[in-house]
C-alpha positions in Angstrom: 64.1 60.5 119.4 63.0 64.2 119.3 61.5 63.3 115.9 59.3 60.2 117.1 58.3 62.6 120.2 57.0 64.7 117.8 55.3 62.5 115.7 53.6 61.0 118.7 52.8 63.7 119.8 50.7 64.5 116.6 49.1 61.7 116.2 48.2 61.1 120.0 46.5 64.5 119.3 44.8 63.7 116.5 43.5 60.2 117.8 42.3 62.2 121.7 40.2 65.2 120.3 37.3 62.7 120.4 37.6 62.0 124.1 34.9 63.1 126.0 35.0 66.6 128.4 32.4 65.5 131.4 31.3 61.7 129.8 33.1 58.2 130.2 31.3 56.6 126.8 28.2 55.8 127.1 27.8 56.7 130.9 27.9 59.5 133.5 30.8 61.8 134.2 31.4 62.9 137.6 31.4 66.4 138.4 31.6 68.2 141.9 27.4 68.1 142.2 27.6 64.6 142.2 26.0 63.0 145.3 25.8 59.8 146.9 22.5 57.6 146.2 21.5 57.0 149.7 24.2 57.3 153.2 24.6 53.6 154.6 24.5 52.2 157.8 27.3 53.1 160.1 27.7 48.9 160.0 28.0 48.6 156.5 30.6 52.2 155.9 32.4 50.2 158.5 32.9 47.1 156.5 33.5 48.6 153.4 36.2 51.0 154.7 38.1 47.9 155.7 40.3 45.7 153.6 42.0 42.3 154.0 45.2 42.1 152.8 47.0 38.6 152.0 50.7 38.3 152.1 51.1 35.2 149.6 54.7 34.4 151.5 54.0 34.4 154.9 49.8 33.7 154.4 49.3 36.5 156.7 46.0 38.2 156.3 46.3 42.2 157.6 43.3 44.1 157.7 43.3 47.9 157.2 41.3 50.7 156.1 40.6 51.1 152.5 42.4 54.8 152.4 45.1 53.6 153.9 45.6 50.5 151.4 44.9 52.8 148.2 47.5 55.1 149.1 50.2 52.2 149.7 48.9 50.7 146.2 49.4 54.4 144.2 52.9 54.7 146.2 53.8 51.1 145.2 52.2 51.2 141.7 52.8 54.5 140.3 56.0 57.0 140.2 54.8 60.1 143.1 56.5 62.5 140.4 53.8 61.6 137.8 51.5 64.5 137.3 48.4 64.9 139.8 46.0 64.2 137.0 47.9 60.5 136.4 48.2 60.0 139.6 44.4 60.4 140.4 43.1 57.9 137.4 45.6 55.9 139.0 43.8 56.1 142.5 40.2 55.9 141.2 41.4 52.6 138.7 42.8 50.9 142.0 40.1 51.6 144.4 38.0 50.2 141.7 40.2 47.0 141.0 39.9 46.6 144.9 36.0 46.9 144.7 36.2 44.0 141.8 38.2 42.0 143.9 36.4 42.0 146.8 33.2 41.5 145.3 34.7 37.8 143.6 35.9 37.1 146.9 32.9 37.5 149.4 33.5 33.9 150.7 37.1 34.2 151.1 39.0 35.4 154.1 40.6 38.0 152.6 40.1 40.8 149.7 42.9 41.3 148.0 46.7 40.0 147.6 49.3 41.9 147.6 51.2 41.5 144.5 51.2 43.2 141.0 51.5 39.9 139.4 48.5 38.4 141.4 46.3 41.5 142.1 47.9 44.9 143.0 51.4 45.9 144.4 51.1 47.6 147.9 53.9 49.1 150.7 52.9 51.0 153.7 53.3 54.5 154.4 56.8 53.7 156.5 58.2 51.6 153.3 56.6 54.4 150.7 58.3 57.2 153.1 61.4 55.2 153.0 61.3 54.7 149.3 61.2 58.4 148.7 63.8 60.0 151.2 64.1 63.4 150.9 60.7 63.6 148.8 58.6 61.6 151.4 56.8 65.0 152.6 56.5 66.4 149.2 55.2 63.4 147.3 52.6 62.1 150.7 51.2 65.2 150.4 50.8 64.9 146.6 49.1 61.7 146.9 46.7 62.3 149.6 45.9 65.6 147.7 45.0 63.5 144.3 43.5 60.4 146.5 41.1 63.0 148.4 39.4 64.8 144.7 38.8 61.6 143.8 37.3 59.6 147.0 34.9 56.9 146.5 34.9 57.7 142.5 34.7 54.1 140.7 34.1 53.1 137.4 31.1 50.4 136.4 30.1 47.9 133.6 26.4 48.3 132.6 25.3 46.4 135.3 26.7 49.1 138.1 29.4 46.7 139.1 32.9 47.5 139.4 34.9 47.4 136.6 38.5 44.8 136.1 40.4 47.9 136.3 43.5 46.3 134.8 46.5 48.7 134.2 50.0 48.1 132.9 53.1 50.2 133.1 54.1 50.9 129.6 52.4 49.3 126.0 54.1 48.7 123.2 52.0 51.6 121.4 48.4 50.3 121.7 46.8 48.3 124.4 46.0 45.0 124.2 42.5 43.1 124.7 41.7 40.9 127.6 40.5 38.1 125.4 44.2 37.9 123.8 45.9 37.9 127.5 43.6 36.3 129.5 41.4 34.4 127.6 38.1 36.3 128.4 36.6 39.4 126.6 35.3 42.4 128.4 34.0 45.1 126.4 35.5 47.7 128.2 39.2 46.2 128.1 39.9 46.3 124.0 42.7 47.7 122.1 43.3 51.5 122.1 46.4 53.2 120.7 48.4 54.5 123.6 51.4 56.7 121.3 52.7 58.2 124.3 54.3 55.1 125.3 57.0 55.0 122.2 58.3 58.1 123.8 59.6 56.4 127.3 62.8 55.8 127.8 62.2 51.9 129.0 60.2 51.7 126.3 62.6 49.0 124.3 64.4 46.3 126.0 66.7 43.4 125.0 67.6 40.3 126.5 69.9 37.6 125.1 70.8 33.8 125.4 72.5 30.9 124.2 71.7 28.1 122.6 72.4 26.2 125.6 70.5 29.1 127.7 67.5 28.8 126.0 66.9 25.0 125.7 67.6 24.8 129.8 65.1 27.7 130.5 62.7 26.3 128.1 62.9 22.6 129.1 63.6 21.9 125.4 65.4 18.7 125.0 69.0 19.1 122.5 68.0 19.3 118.7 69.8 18.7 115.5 68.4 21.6 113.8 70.3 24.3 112.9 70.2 27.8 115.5 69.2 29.4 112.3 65.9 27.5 112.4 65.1 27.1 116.0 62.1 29.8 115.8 59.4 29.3 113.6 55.1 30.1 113.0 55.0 33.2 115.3 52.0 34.5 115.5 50.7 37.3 116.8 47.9 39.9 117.3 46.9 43.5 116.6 48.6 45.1 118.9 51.9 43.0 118.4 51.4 40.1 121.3 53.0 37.1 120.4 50.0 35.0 120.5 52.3 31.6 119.4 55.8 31.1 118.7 57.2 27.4 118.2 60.4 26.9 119.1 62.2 23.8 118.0 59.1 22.4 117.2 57.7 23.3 120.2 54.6 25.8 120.3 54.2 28.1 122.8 52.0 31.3 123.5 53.8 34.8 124.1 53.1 34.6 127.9 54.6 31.8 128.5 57.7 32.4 127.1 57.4 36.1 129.0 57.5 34.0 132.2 60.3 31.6 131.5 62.8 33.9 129.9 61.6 37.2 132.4 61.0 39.3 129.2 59.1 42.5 130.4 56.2 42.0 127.4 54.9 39.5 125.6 55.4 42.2 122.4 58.7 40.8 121.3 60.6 39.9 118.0 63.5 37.5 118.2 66.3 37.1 116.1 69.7 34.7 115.8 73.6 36.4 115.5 76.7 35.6 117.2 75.7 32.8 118.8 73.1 33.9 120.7 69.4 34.0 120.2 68.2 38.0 120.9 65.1 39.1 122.2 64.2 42.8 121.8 60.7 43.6 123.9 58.2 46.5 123.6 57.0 47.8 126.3 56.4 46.5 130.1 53.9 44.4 131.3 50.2 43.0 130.5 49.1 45.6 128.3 45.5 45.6 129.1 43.5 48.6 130.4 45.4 51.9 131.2 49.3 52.5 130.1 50.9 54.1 133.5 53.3 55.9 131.6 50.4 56.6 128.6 48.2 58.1 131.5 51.4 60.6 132.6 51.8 61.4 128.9 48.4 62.3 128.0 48.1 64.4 131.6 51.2 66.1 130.6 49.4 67.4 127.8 46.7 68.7 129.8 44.1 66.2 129.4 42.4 65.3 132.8 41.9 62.0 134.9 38.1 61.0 133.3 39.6 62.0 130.4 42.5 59.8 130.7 40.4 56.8 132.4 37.6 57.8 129.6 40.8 56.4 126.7 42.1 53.3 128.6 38.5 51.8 129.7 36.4 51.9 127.0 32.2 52.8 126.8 32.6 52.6 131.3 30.3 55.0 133.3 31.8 56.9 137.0 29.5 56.6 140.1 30.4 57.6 143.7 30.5 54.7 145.7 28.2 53.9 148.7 28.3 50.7 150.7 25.9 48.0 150.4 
């Protein structure tokens, strides 16, 4: 282990010395003389410092303010012991994935959901408090601290629109593109290397079954094939997504069999012995836009949150926000 720390650590070095100091690609930086454009109406602040949260289970729609929601979002979505720079590209990515969301959803009665697997995970200050015990003063503190440098920063496309600030917890070494995952390209959401990740400790997982396991979790009907020639034709991309795997002669994309089997990536290889058909993962989740875990590595070696967002989001310019 200490020798593939090492080596990522090198070669995470060598790959960041291009990042940009005070510049997100092609755009802007934000620096402390940054202003807002133009002050707006005490009407409009007022409905854009308000969100409408949907609770999927119980279809109740709570509305709050928007510092209130982003600090339930970074509590839920991020470990409070990351460093203070992680923990602020992880603030100004979900205020700016709330922004996105919103903006699709002007006709809707509500902004946002809260889920990570439908929009972003979210838990109120009592449930964040809770989750931290002894740490609850400590780590509040911390992220109100990181959430306040960083108020009403958001990242844009070309267009000045807020960006799909996707984020992951933990890639299998490089990020994956938004076209392989989700079937649409964005030219900010592409492929970097992300090293840092092969150093976390979750960073491999294994999950197995049995014949009779698999075929029941995979609808398969019984086969006469041998086990040794259930898995066949997987394909898969760049950054190691299984982008199609047949299975019994059945062909299925890396996602899906993520979802049925509860692997935590679609980066997997799969393999046959004792009777049971093994799965060993990298990483966990998506993998598009920033690593979680890649964003606490590269702050732990000092780089800082535009920095960090400058990496993961790709060729993206940083505005203050000002309601419209």
């Amino acid at each position: 282990m200490k020798k593939i720390y090492a080596l990522a650590t090198i070669l995470i070095i060598i790959y960041c010395t291009a990042l940009p100091i005070i510049c997100m690609g092609k755009g802007q930086g934000v620096s402390d003389t940054d202003q807002p454009i133009k002050k707006p109406s005490a009407t409009a602040e007022k409905n854009n410092r308000i969100v409408r949260i949907l609770d999927e289970e119980s279809g109740k729609i709570t509305e709050m303010s928007v510092d209130d929601y982003i600090f339930g979002v970074v509590a839920a979505e991020m470990p409070a012991s990351y460093c203070d720079e992680a923990l602020k590209a992880q603030t100004v990515a979900s205020f700016t994935y709330m922004l996105y969301r919103k903006n699709e959803r002007v006709d809707l009665d509500y902004d946002v959901i809260a889920s990570s697997s439908r929009d972003q995970a979210f838990i109120t200050r009592e449930e964040a408090r809770k989750k931290w015990g002894d740490n609850a003063d400590k780590y509040t503190e911390k992220i109100e601290k990181a959430m306040a440098s960083v108020k009403d920063y958001v990242m844009v496309d070309d267009d000045g629109k807020p960006i799909l600030a996707a984020y992951h917890n933990i890639s299998s070494g490089k990020t994956e593109s938004a076209l392989t995952v989700w079937g649409k390209d964005y030219y900010y959401l592409q492929p970097v290397e992300s090293l840092g990740d092969l150093t976390a400790s979750k960073y491999i997982s294994e999950v197995s079954f049995t014949a009779d396991e698999l075929l029941k979790k995979l609808s398969l009907p019984e086969t006469d094939l041998s086990n040794s020639k259930w898995i066949s034709g997987i394909k898969t991309s760049e950054s190691g997504t299984v982008t199609e795997i047949s299975i019994c002669g059945k062909k299925f994309t890396g996602a899906k069999i993520r979802s049925l089997l509860g692997l935590k990536s679609s980066v997997f290889t799969v393999t046959f012995s004792d009777d049971s058909f093994k799965f060993r993962v990298q990483g966990h989740g998506h993998g598009v836009g920033m690593s979680q875990f890649g964003a606490n590595y590269l702050a732990r070696q000092n780089y800082s949150y535009i920095e960090i967002l400058s990496w993961y989001y790709t060729n993206c310019k940083m505005v203050r926000y000002t309601a419209k």
